[in-house]
N, C-alpha and C positions, 0 to 999 in steps of 0.2 A: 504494500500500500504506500508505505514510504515513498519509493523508489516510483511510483506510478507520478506519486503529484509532485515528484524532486523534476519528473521527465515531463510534467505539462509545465513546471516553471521555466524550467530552460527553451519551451517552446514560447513559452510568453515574454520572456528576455530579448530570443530569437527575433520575433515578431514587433519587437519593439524600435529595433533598428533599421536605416534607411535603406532599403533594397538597393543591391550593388548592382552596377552597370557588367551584361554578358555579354559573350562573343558572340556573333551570328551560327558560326559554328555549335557552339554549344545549345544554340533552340533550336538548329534545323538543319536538315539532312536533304541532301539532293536525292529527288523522287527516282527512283530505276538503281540510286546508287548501293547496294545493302549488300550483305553476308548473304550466304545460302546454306541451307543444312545437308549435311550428307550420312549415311547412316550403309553400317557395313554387321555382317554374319562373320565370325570366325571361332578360331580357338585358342584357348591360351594353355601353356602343355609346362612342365616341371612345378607342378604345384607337389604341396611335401602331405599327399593324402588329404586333401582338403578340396579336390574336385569331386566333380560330377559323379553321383550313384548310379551309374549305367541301367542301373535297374528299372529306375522309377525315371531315367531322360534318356532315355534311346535314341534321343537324336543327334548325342554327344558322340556316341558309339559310330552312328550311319554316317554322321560328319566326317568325322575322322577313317571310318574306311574310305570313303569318298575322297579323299584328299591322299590318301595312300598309292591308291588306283593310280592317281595320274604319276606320280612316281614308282611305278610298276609293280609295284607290290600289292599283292593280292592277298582277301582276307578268307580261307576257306568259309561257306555258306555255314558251316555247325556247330563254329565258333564263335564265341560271347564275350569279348574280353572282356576285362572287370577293371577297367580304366578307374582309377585316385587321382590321377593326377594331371586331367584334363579337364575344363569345364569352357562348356559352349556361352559365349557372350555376344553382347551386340556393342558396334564399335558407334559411335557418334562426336559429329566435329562440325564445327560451323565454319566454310570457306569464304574468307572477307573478300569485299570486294575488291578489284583489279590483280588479285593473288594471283602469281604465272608458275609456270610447269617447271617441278626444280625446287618450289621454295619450301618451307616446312610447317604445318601444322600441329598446334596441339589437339590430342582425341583422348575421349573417356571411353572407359572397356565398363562394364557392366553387364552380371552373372545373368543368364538368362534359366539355367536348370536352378539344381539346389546345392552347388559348392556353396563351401562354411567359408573358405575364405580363397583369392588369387595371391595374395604375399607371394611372392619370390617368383611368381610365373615369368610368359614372355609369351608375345601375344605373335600368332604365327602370320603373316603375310595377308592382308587381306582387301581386297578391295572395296574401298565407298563410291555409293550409288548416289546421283540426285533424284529428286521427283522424277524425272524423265526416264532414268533406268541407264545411264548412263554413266560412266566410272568416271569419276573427277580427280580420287585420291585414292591411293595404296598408306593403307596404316601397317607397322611393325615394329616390335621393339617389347622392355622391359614395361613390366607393369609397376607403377607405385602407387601405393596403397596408404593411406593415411590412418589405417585404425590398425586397434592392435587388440588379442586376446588371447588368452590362456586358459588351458583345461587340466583339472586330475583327473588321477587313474577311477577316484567316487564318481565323474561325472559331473564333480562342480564343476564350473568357468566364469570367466569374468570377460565383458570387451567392451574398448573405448571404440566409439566411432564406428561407421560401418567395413567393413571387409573385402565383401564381394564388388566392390565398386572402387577405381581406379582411376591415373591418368598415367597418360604417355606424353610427355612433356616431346615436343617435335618427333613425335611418332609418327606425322601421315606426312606424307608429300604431295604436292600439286600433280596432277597429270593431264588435266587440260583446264583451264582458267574458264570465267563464264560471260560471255559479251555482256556488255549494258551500253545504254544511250548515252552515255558522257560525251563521248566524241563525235557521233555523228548527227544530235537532235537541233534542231534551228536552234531555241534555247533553253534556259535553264528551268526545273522549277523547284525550292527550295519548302520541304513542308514540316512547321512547327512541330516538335516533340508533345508538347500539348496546347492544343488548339486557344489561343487567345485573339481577339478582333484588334485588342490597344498594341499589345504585343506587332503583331500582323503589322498595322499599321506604323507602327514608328521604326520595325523595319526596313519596310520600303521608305522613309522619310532619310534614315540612316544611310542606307544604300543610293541614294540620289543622292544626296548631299556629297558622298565622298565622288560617285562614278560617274554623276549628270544627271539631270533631269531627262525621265522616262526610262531609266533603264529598268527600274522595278517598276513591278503595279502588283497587287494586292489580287487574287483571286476569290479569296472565301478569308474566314477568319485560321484556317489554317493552310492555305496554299499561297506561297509567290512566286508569280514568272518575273525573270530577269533575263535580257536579253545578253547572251553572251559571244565573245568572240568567233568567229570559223575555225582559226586554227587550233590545235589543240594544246602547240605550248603558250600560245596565248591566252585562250581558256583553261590549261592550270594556274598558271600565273592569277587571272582575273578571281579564280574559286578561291584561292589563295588570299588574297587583299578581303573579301569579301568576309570569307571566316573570322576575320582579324577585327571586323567593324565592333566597336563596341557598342548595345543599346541597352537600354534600360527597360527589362520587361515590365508587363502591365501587372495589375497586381493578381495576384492568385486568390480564385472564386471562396468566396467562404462556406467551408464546408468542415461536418464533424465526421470524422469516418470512425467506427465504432467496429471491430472485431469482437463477437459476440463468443467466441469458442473459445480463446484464449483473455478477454476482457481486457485489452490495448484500446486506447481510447485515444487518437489525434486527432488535439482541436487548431484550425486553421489560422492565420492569424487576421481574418477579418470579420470573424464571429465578434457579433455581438445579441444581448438578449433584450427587450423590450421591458417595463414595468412589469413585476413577477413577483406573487409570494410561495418560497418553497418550505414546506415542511417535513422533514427527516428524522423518524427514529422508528424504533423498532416497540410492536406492542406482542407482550406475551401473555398467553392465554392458557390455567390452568385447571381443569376440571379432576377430582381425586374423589373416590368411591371409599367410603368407609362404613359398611353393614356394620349393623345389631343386631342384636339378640332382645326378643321382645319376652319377658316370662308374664304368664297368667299369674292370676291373682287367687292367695288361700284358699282353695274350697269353691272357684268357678271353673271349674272342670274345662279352662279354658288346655290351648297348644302353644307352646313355645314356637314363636315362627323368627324370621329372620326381616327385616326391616332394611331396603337401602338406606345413606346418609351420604348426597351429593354434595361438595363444595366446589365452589367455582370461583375463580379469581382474574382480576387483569391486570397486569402492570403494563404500564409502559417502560422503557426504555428509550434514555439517550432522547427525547424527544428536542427536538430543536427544528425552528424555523426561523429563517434569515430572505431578508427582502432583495429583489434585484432594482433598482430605480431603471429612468430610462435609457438606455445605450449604454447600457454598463459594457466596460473593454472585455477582451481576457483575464486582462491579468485583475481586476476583479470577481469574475468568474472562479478563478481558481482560488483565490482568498476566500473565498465565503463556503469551498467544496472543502479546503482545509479545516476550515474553523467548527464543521461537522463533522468531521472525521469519515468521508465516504468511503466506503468500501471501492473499486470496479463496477463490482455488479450495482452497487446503490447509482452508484456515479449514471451508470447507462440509463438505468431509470428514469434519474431526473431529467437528463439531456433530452428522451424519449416524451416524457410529458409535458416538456418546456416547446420542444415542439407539435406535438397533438394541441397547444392553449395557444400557438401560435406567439410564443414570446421568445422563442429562439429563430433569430435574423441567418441560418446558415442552413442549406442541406447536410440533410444529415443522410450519412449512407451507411449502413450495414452489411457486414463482409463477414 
């Protein structure tokens, strides 16, 4: 709880300060320019009994005959081997853009049967595929592994971190790069990371001001065309100058986003809440059963019976209510969630009711 409202101060600290001027680069990425994903089938072979139970992933087994075949070796049909120390994984790598044949990427290996762990493997020769089915990159190389565990001969163990999942630091190679419109589209279009109109616009006010009048225009609140050079070391150069513009973004929408599984609560720094009374505390409710014993009276031939005796009580707890005035900031917001001691889950509550009454000025999103 501490640590919750130590982490909305430092956002209202944050938020208190004058927004610093970005690079163009940094809000917006030329449209056709991106990464591509590639994703590859192989094996990774010297693991120390910690692969694949052929038993129960037979495709580790079929894999690996498969791959024997084509260096000639032949697995008779009535044979099973009982493979430890191979486990079938899938390769995945993201190929940046203008990446050329030759150069080196990093790729994650990840278990796909049921190995305990890849520690000390090496992942055998494999080639990645894009959407199209086309081989881009050949991955190979030592697996590393960042988690560790240990087991006794009882069947206890212990482990940090996961196992079965790895990386190959420059383990794939380029083998064919992937065209995009950079060089040959009339011109540019540069699209915002997150869509803002003031942003958008000063922009393009930014971009004219250094390169002339008309070279930017404003498409939507998240698209700009800029007209750019023919040639293409002229248009590196000009994407170059461009990246470098410093502008002042517009300001960021106010909004509460509220993670409801874990109870992380970030508040924006243009919330504010309207005239508000909130009341906070907890009421407990006890109801306790204590029968009697009823006895008849000398000589009325009455029956001893049993009698309920219900008591029921309420307390409150902790009750407190503190008042919001009109436009109250954050950093009043978080003073007044302080001075009640809200829990997470209390905290979601209130944000929740404060907008169902219409006195919280932000969307609020739930994740």
């Amino acid at each position: 709880m501490k640590a919750l409202l130590v982490s909305l101060w430092l956002v209202a600290l944050t938020a208190a300060m004058p927004v610093a001027a970005e690079r163009v680069g940094d809000l917006a990425r030329i449209a056709g320019v991106r990464s591509n994903q590639i994703v590859g089938y192989g094996l990774v072979v010297g693991l120390d009994g910690t692969g694949d139970q052929t038993s129960q992933a037979p495709f580790t087994t079929q894999s690996l005959q498969n791959m024997l075949q084509q260096f000639g070796v032949t697995v008779p049909a009535n044979v099973r081997p009982q493979l430890r120390n191979v486990a079938a994984v899938s390769i995945t790598a993201e190929l940046p853009a203008f990446a050329k044949p030759g150069q080196n990427i990093d790729i994650t290996v990840a278990s796909i049967g049921n190995a305990k762990s890849l520690r000390g493997g090496a992942l055998l020769m494999t080639p990645l595929r894009g959407a199209d089915g086309e081989i881009y990159a050949l991955a190979q190389g030592n697996v590393v592994v960042g988690g560790v565990g240990a087991s006794g001969a009882s069947g206890s163990s212990v482990q940090v971190n996961v196992l079965n999942t790895g990386r190959i630091p420059a383990g794939g190679m380029v083998e064919r790069s992937v065209p995009n419109a950079f060089a040959v589209s009339d011109g540019l279009v540069f699209n915002l990371h997150s869509p803002n109109f003031s942003t958008a616009s000063r922009i393009v006010e930014a971009i004219n001001t250094a390169m002339g009048d008309g070279v930017a225009q404003a498409l939507d609140g998240a698209s700009i065309a800029v007209r750019a050079p023919v040639s293409v070391d002229q248009r590196v150069s000009f994407v170059g100058i461009i990246n470098d513009i410093s502008v002042d973004p517009g300001a960021a929408p106010a909004r509460v986003v509220i993670n409801a599984r874990t109870g992380t609560v970030v508040i924006g720094a243009n919330v504010t809440v309207s005239a508000a009374a909130v009341a906070h505390g907890g009421i407990e409710v006890s109801i306790s059963e204590q029968p009697f014993a009823s006895q008849p009276g000398p000589l009325s031939r009455g029956e001893t019976v049993v009698l309920p005796d219900s008591s029921v009580s309420i307390t409150e707890r902790g009750g407190t209510a503190f008042k919001f005035g009109p436009g109250v900031s954050l950093d009043e917001i978080i003073s007044a969630i302080n001075r009640v001691g809200a829990a997470p889950s209390d905290l979601i509550s209130i944000l929740q009711a404060l907008k169902e009454s219409g006195a919280l000025r932000a969307e609020l999103v739930v994740i």
